[in-house]
PDB file of N, CA, C and O in Angstrom:
ATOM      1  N   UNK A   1     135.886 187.315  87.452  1.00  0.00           N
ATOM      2  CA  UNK A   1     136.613 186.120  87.856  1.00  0.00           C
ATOM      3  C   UNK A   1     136.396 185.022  86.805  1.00  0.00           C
ATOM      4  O   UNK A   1     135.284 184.501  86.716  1.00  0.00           O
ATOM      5  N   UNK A   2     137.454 184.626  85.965  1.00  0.00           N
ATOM      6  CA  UNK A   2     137.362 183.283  85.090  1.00  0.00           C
ATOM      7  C   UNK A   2     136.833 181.852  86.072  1.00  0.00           C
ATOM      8  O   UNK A   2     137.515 180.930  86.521  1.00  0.00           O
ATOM      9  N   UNK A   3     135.365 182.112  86.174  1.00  0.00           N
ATOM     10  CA  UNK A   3     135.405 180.247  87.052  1.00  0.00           C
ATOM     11  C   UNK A   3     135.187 179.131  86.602  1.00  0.00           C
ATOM     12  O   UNK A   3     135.008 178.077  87.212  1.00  0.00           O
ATOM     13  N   UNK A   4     135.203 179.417  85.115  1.00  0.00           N
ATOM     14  CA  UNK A   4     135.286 178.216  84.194  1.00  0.00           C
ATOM     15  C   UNK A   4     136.026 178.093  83.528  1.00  0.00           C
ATOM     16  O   UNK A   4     135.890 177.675  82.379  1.00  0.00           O
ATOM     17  N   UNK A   5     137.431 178.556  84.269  1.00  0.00           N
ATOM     18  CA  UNK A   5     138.735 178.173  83.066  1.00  0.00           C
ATOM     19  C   UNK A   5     140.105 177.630  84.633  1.00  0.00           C
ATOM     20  O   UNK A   5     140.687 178.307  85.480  1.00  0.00           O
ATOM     21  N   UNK A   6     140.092 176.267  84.345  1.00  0.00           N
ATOM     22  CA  UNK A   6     141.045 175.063  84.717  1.00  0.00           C
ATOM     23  C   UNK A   6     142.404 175.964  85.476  1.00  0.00           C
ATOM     24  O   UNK A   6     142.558 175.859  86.693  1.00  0.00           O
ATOM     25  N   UNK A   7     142.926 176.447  85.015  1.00  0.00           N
ATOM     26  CA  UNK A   7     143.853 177.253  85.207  1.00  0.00           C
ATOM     27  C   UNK A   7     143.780 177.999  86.414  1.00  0.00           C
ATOM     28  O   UNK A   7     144.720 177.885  87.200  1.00  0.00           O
ATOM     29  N   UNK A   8     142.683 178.853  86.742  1.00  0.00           N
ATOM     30  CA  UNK A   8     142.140 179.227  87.654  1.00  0.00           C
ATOM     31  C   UNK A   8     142.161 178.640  89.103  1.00  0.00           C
ATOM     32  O   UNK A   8     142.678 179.003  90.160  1.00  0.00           O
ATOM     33  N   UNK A   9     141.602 177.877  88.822  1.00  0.00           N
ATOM     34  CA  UNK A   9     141.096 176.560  90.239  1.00  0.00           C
ATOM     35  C   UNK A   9     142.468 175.535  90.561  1.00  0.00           C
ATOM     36  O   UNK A   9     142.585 174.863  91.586  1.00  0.00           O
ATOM     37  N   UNK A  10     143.160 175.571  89.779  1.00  0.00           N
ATOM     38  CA  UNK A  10     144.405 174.833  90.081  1.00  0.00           C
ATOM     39  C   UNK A  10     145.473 175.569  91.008  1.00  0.00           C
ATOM     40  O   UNK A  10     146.190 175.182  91.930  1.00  0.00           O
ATOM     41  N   UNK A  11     145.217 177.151  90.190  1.00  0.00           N
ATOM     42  CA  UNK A  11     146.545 178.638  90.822  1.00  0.00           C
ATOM     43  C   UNK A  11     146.052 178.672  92.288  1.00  0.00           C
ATOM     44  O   UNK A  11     146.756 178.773  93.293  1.00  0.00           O
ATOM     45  N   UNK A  12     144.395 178.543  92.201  1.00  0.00           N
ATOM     46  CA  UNK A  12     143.608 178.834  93.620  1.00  0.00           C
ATOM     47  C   UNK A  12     143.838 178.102  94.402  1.00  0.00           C
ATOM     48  O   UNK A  12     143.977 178.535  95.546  1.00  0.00           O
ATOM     49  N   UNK A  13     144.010 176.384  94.098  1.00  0.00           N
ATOM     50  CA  UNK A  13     144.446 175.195  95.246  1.00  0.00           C
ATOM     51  C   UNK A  13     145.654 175.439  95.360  1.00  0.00           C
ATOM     52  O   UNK A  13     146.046 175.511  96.525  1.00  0.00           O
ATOM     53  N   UNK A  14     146.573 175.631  94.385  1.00  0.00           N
ATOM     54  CA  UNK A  14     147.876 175.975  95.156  1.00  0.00           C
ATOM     55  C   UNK A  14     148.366 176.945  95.999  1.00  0.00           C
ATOM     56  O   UNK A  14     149.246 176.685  96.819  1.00  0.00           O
ATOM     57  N   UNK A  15     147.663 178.527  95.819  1.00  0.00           N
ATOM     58  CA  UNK A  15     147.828 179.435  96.600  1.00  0.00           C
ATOM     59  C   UNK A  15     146.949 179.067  98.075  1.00  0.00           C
ATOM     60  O   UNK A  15     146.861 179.753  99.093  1.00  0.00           O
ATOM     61  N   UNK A  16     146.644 178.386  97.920  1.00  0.00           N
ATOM     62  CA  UNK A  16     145.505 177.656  99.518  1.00  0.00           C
ATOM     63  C   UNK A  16     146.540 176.712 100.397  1.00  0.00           C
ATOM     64  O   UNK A  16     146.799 176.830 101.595  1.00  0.00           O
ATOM     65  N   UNK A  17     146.978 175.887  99.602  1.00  0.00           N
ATOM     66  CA  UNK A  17     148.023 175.129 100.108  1.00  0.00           C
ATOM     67  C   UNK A  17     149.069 175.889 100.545  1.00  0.00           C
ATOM     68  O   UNK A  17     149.370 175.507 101.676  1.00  0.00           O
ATOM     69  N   UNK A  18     149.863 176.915 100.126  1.00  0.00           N
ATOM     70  CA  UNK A  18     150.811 177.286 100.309  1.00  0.00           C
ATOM     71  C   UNK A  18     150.551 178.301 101.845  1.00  0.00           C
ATOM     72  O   UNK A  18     151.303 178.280 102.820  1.00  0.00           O
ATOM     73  N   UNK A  19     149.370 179.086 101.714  1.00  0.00           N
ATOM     74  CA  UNK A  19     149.061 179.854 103.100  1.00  0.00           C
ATOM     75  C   UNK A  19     148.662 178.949 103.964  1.00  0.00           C
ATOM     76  O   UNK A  19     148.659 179.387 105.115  1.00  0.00           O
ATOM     77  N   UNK A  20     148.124 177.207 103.796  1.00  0.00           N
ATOM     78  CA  UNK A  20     148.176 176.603 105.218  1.00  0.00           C
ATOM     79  C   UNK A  20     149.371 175.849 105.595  1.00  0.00           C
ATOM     80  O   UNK A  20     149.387 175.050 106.531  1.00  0.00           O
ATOM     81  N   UNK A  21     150.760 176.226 104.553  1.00  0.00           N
ATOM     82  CA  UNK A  21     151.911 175.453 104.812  1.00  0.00           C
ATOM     83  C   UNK A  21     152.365 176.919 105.697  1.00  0.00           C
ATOM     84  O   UNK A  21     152.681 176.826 106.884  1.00  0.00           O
ATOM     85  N   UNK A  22     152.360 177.836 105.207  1.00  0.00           N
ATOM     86  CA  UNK A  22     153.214 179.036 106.256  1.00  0.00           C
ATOM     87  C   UNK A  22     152.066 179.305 107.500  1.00  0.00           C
ATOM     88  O   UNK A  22     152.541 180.136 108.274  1.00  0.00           O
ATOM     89  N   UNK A  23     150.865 178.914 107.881  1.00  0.00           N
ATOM     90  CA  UNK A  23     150.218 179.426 108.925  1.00  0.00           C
ATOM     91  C   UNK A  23     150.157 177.971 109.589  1.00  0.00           C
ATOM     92  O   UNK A  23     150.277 177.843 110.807  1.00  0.00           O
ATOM     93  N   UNK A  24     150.050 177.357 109.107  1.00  0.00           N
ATOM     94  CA  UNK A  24     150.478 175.872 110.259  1.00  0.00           C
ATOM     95  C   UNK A  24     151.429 175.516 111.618  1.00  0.00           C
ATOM     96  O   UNK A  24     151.210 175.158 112.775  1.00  0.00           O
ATOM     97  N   UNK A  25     152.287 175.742 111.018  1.00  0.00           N
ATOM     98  CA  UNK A  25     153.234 175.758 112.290  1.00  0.00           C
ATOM     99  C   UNK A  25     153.009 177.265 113.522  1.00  0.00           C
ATOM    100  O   UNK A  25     153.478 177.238 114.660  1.00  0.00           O
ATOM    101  N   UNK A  26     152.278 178.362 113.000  1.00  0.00           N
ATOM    102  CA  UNK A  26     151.764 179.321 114.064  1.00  0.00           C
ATOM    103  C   UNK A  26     151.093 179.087 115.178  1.00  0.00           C
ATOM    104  O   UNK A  26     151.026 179.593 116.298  1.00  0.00           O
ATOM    105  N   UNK A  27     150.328 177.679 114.277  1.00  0.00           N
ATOM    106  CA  UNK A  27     148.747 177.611 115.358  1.00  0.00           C
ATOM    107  C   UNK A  27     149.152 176.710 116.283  1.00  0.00           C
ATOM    108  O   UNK A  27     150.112 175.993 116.000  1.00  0.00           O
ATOM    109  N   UNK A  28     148.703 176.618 117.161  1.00  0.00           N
ATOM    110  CA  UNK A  28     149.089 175.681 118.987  1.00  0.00           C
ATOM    111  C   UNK A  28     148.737 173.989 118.555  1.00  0.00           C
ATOM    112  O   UNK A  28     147.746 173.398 118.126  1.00  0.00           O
ATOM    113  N   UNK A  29     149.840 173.689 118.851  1.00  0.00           N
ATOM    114  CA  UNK A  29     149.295 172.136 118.707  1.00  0.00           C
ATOM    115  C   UNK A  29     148.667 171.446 119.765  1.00  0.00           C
ATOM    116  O   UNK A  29     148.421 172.111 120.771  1.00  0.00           O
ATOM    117  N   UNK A  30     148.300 170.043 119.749  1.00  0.00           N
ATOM    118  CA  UNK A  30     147.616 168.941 120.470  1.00  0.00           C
ATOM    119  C   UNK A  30     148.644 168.684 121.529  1.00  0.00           C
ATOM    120  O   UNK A  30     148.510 167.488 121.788  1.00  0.00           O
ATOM    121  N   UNK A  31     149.614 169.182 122.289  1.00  0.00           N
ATOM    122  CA  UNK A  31     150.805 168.495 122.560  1.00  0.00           C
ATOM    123  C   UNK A  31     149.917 168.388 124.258  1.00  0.00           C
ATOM    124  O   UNK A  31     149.164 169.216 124.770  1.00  0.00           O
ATOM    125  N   UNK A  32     150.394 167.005 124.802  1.00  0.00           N
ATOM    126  CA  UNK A  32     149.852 166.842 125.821  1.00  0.00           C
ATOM    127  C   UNK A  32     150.941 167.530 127.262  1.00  0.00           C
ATOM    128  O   UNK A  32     150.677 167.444 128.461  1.00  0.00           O
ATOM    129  N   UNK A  33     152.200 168.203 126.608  1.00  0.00           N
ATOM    130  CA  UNK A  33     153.211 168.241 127.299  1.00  0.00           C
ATOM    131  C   UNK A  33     152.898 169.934 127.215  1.00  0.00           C
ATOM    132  O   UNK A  33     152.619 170.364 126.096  1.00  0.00           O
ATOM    133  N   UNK A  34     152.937 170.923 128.380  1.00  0.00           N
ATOM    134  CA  UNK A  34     152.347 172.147 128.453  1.00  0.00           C
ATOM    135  C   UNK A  34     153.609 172.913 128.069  1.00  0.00           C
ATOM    136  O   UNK A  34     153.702 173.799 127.219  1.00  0.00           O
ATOM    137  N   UNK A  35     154.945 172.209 129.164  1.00  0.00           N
ATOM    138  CA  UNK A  35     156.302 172.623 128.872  1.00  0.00           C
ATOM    139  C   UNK A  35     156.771 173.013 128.123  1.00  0.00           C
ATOM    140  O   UNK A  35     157.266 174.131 128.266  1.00  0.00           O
ATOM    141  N   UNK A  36     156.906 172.237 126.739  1.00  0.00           N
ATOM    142  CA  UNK A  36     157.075 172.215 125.894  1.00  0.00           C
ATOM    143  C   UNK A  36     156.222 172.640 124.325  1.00  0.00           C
ATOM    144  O   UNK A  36     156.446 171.966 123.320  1.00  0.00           O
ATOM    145  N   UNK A  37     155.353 173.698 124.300  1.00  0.00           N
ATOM    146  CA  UNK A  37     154.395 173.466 123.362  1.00  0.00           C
ATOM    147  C   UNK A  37     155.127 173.353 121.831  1.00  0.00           C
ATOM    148  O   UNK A  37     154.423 172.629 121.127  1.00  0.00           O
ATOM    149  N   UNK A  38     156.219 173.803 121.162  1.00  0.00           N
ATOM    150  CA  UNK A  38     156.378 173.598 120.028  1.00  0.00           C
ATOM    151  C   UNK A  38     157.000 171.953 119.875  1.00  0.00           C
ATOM    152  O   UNK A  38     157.272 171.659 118.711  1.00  0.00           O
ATOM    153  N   UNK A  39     157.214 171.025 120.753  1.00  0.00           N
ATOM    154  CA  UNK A  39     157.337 170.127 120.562  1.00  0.00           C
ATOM    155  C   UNK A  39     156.521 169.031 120.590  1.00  0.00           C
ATOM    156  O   UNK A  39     155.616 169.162 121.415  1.00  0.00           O
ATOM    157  N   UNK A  40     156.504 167.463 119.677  1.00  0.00           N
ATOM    158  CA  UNK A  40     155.423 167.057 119.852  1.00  0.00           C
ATOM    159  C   UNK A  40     155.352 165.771 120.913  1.00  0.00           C
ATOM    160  O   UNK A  40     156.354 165.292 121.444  1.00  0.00           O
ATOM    161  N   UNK A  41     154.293 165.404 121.081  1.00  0.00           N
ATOM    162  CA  UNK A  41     153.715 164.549 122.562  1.00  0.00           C
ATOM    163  C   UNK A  41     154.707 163.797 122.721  1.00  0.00           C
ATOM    164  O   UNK A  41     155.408 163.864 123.730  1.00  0.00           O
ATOM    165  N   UNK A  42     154.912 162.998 121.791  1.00  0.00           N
ATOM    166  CA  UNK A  42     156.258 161.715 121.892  1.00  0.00           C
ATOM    167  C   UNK A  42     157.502 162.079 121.786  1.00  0.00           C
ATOM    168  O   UNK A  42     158.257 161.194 121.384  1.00  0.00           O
ATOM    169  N   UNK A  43     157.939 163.044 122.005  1.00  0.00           N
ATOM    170  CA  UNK A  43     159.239 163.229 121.636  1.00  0.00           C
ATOM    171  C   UNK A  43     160.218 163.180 122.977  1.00  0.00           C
ATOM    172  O   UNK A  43     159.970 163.791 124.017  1.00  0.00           O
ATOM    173  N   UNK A  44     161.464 162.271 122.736  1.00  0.00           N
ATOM    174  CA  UNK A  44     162.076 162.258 124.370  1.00  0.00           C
ATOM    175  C   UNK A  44     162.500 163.515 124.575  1.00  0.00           C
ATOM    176  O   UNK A  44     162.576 164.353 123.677  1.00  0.00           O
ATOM    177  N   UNK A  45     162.842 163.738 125.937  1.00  0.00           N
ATOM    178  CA  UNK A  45     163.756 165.006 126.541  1.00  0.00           C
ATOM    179  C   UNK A  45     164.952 164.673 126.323  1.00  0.00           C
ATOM    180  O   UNK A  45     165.509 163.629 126.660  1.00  0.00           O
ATOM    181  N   UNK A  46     165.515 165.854 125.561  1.00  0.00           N
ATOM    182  CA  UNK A  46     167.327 165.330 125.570  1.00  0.00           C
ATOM    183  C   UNK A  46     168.071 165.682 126.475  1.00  0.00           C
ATOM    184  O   UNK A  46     168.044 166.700 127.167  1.00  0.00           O
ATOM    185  N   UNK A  47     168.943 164.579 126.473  1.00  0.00           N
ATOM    186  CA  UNK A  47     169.767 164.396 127.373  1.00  0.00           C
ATOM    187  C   UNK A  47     170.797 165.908 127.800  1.00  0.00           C
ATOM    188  O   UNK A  47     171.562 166.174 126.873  1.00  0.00           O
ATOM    189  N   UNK A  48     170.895 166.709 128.794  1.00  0.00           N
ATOM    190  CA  UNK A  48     172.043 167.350 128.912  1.00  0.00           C
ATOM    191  C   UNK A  48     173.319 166.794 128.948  1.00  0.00           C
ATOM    192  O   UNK A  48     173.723 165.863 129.645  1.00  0.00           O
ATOM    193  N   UNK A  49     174.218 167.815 127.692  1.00  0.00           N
ATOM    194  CA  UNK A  49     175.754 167.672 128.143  1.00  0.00           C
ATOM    195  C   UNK A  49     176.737 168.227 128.878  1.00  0.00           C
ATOM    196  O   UNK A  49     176.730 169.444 129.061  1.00  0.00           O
ATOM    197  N   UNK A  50     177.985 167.217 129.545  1.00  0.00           N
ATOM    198  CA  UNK A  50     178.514 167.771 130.340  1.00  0.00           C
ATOM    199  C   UNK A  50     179.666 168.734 130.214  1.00  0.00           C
ATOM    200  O   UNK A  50     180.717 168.291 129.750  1.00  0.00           O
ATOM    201  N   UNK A  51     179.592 169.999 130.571  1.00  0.00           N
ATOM    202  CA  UNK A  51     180.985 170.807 130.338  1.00  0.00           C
ATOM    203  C   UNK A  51     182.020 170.356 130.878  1.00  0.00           C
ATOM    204  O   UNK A  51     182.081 169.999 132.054  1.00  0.00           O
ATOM    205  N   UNK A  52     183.132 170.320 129.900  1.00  0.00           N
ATOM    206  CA  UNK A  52     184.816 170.058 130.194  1.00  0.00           C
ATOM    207  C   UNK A  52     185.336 171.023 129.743  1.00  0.00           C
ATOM    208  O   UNK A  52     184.966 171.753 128.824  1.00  0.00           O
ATOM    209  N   UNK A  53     186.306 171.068 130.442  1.00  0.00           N
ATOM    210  CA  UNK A  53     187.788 172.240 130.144  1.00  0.00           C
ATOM    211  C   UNK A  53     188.682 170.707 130.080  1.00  0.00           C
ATOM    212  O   UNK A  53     188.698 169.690 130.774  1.00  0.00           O
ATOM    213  N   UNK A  54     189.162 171.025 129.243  1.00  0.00           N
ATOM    214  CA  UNK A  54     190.422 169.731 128.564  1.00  0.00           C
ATOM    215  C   UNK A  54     190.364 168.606 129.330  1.00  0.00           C
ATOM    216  O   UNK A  54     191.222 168.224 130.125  1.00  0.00           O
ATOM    217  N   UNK A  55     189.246 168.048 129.046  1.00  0.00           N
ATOM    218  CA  UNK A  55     188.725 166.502 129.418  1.00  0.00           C
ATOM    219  C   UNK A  55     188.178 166.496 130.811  1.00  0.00           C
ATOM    220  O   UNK A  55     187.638 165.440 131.141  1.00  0.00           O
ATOM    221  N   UNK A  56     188.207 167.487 131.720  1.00  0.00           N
ATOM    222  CA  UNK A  56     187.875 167.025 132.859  1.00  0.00           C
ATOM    223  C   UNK A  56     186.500 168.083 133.316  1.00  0.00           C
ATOM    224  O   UNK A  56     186.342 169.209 132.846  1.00  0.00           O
ATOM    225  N   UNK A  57     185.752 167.548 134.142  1.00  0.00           N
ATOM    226  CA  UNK A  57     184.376 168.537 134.384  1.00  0.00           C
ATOM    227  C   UNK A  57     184.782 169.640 135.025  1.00  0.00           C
ATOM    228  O   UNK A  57     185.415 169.792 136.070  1.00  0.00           O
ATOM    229  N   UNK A  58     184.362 170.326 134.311  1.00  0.00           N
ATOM    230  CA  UNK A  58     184.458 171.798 134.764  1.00  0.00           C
ATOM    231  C   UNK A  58     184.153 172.722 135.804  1.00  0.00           C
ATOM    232  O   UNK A  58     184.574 173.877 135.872  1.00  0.00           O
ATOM    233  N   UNK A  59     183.034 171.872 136.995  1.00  0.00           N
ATOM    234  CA  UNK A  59     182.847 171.610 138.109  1.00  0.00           C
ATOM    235  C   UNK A  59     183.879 171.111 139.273  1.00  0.00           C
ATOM    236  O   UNK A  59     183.838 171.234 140.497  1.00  0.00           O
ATOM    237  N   UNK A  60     184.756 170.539 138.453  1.00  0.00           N
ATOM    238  CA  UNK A  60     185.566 169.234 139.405  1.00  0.00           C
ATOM    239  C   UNK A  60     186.906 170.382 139.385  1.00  0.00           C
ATOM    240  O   UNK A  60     187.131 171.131 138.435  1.00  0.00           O
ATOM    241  N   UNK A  61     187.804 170.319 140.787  1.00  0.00           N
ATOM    242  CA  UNK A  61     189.085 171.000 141.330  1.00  0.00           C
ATOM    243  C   UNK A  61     189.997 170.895 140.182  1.00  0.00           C
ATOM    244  O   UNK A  61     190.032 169.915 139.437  1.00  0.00           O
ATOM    245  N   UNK A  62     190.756 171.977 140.064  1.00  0.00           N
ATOM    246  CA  UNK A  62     191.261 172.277 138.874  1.00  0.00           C
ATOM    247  C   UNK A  62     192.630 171.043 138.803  1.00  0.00           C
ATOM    248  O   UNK A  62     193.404 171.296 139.726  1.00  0.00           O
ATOM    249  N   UNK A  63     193.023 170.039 138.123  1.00  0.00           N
ATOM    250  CA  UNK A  63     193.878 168.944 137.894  1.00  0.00           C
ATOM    251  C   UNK A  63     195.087 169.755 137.252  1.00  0.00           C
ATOM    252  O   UNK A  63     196.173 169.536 137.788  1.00  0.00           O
ATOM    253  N   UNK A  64     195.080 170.521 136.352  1.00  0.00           N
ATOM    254  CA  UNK A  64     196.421 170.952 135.776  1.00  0.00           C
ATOM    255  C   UNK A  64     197.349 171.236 136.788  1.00  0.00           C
ATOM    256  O   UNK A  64     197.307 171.530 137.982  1.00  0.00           O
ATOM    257  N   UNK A  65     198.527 170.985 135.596  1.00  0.00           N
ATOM    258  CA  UNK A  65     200.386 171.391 136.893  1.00  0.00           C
ATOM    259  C   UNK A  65     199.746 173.053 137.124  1.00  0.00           C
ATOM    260  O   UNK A  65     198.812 173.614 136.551  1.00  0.00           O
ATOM    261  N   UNK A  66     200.712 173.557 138.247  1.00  0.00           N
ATOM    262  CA  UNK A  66     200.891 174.937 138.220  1.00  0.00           C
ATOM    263  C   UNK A  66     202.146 175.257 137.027  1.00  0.00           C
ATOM    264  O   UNK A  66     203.095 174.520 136.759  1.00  0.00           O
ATOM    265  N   UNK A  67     201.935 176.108 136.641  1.00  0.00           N
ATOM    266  CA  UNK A  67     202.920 176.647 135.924  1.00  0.00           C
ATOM    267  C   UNK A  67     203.904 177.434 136.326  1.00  0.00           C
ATOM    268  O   UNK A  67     204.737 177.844 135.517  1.00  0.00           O
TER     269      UNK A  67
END
């Protein structure tokens, strides 16, 4: 092993960095929210959207003419 040549120790911090950039996001975070674990503590819940069939809820009695 070269451990006194610069080159070395630089390839080594970068190959270190790079395996805790791809194993980071694996490991379980701090999130105080159980629901949700890949998301983090502060983050709001988004809003659901509502389904329409040509402007009107898709739930709601069908409005079109008969044909």
């Amino acid at each position: 092993m070269p451990w006194n040549d610069w080159q070395f120790w630089v390839v080594s911090i970068a190959a270190l960095l790079a395996v805790a950039a791809v194993v980071r996001p694996l490991l379980p975070g701090r999130s105080k929210s159980p629901s949700c674990p890949g998301c983090p503590a502060d983050a709001a819940k988004p809003k659901r959207a509502t389904l329409t069939i040509e402007g009107a809820p898709a739930n709601a009695p069908d409005r079109r003419e008969p044909r």
